[in-house]
C-alpha positions in Angstrom: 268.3 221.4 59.1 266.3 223.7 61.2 265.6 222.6 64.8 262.4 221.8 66.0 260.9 224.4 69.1 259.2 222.2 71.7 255.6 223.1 71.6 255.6 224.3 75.1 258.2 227.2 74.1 256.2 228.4 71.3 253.9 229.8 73.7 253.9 232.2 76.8 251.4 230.4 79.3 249.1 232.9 80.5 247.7 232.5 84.4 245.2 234.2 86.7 246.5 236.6 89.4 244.3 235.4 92.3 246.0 237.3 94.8 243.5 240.3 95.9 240.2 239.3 94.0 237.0 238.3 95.4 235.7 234.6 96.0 232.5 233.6 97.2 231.6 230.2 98.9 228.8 228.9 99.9 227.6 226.7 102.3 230.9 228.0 104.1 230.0 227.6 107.4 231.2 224.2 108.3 233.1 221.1 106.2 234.0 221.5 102.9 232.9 225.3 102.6 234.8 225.9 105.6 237.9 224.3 104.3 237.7 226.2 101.1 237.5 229.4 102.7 240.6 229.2 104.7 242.7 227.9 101.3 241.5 230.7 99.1 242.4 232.6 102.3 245.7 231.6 101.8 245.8 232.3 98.4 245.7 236.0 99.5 241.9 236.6 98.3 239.1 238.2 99.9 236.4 235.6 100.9 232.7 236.0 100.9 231.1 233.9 102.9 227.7 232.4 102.6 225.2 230.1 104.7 222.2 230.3 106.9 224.0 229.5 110.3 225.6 233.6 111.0 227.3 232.8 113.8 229.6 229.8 112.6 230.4 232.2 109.6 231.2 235.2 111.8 233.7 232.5 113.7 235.2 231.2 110.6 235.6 235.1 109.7 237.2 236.1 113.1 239.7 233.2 112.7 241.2 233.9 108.9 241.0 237.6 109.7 243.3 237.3 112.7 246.2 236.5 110.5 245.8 238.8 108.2 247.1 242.6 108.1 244.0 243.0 106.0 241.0 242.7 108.8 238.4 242.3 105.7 240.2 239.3 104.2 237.0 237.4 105.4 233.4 238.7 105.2 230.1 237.2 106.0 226.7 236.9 105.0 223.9 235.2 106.2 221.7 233.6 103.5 219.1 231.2 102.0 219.8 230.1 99.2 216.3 229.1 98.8 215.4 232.4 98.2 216.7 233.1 94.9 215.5 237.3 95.2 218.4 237.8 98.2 220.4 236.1 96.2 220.4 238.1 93.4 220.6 240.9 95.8 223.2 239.9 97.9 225.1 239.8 95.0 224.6 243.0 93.6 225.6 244.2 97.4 228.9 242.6 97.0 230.1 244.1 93.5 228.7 247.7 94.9 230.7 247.1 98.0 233.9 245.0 96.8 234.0 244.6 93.2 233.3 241.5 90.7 233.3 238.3 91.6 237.0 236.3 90.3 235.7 232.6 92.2 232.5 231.6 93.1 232.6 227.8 94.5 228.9 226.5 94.6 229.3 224.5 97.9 226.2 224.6 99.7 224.6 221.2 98.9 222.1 219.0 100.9 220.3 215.2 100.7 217.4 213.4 102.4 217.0 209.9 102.2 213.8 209.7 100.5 213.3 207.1 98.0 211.4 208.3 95.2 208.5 205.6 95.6 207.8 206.9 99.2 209.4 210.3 99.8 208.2 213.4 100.9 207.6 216.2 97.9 209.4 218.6 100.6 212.3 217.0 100.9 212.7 216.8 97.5 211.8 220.1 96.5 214.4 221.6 99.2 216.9 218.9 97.5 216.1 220.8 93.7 216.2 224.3 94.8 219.3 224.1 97.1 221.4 221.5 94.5 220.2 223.0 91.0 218.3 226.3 91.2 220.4 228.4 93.6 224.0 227.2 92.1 222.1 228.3 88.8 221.6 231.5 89.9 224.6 232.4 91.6 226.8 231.2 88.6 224.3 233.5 86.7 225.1 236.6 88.8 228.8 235.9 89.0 229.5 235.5 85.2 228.1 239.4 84.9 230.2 240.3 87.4 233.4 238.2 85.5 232.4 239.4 81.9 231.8 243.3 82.6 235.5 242.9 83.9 238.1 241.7 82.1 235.7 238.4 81.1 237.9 236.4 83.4 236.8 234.0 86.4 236.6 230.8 87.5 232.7 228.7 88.5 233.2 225.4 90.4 230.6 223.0 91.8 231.5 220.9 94.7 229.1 218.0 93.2 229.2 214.4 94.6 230.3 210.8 93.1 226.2 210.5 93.4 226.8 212.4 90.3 228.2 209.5 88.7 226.0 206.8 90.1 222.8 206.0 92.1 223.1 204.7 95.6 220.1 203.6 96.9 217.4 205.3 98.0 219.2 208.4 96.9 217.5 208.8 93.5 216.4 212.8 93.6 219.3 213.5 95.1 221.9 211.8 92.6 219.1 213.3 89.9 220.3 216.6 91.2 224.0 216.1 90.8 223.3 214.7 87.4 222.1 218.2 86.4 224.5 219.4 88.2 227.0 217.8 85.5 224.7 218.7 82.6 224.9 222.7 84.0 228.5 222.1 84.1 229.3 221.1 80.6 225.6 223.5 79.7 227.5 226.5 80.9 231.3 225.5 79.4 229.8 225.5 75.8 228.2 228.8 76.3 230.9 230.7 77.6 233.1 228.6 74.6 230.4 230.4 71.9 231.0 233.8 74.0 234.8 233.2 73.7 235.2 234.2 77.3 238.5 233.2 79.4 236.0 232.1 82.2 236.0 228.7 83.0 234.0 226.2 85.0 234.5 222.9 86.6 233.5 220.5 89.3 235.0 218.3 92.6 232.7 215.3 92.7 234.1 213.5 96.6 233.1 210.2 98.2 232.5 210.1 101.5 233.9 213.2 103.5 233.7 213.4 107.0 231.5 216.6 107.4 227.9 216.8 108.9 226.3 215.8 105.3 226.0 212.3 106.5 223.9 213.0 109.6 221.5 215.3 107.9 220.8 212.4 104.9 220.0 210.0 107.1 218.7 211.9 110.1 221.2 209.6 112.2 224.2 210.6 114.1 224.8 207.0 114.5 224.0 206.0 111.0 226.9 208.8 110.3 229.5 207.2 112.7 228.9 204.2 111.2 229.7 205.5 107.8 232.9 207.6 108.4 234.6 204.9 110.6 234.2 201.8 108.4 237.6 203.0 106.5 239.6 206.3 106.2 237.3 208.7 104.0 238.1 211.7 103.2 238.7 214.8 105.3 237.3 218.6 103.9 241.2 219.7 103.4 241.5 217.1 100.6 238.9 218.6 98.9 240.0 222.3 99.1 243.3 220.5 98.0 241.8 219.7 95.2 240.2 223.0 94.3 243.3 224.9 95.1 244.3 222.4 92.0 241.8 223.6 89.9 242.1 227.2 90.0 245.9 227.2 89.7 246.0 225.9 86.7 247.5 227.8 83.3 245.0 230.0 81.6 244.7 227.2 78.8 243.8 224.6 81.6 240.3 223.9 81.9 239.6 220.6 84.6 236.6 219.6 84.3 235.5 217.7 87.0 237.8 215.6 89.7 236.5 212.2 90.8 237.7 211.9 94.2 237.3 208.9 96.6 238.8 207.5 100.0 241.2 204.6 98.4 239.0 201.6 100.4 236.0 203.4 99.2 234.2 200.6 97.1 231.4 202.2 94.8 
């Protein structure tokens, strides 16, 4: 009788090389971004880092760089990603200079509370064009860079839980990490109809202790109050999480990782 081969030694399984290639983050100037950018660091690639605040990226920059026999391991540039014409710029500039993008992490995300019975049409416009149209548009430019070259990469969205439910008073906002989701599984059928070995997912966190807080609620204290109720997360655990992602066999395409503190509730 002929013995059965486990399905896992049928096949070779096929993985990125990540060491080397280029990753862009935005937002990376504090919190999550931040976090990212040293793990990817770690993982031996050259980061290019986004946000509007240049100083706090040159800082970030100066710090990974120090470590590294490479003093370009870390690269910034200041941006609004408002503005989608220097984005689509900016990243032309980078495959001139560096080559084609391998990791793009669409980090740069923001929130008012504005309920959407009394809100401000400003704060929810910003809330659109940072959350939906600019991630749009970087993922755009990226995926030329990825399928001109070897049709390999990896897109992920640092979403929210508001992704997965409506807190109050945060209706726009949790409206823009629901298309979020819908761009995420949008894009995964495309490049499935392309056949193309680049792959996108999403991190949706509970609360994280970063400056996102303050910035909703235009309260320092209203922040304090929220990240000392119970042990929420810290921006590590979410890089964690990413590092996760992008490790993962050829074959391996996570989707999108639910993560809260353990006491978190909703």
């Amino acid at each position: 009788m002929k013995q059965k081969v486990p399905m896992h030694q049928k096949t070779t399984v096929k993985t990125f090389e990540l060491k080397g290639e280029i990753a862009v983050v935005t937002g990376a100037s504090s919190g999550i971004g931040a976090a990212i950018a040293k793990h990817l660091s770690d993982l031996g690639m050259k980061v290019i880092l986004l946000a509007r605040r240049l100083e706090r990226l040159k800082a970030l920059c100066q710090e990974l760089n120090q470590y590294q026999a490479n003093q370009e391991q870390a690269i910034a540039y200041q941006l609004d990603l408002r503005n989608t014409d220097d984005i689509e710029k900016l990243f032309a500039e980078i495959y001139e200079r560096f080559g084609p993008i391998r990791v793009l992490v669409n980090n740069a995300g923001l929130g008012h509370f504005s309920p959407l019975s009394t809100g401000k049409t400003e704060d929810w416009r910003e809330t659109l064009e940072v959350n939906i149209l600019a991630p749009s548009v970087c993922t755009r430019e990226a995926i030329q860079h990825m399928r001109k070259h070897d049709d390999w990469g990896q897109i992920v969205h640092i979403s929210s839980m508001s992704a997965h439910r409506v807190p109050q008073g945060s209706g726009m906002y949790s409206a823009s990490k629901f298309a979020l989701r819908s761009l995420t599984e949008g894009l995964r059928k495309e490049l499935r109809e392309l056949g193309s070995e680049i792959r996108v997912g999403s991190i949706s966190p509970g609360f994280v202790e970063t400056e996102f807080a303050a910035h909703f609620h235009r309260s320092e204290e209203k922040a304090n109050e929220i990240y000392t109720q119970y042990r929420v997360l810290d921006p590590n655990d979410i890089a964690n999480a990413l590092v996760y992602l992008l490790t993962q066999p050829a074959h391996v395409q996570v989707h999108d990782l639910l993560i809260r503190p353990t006491a978190q509730e909703n």
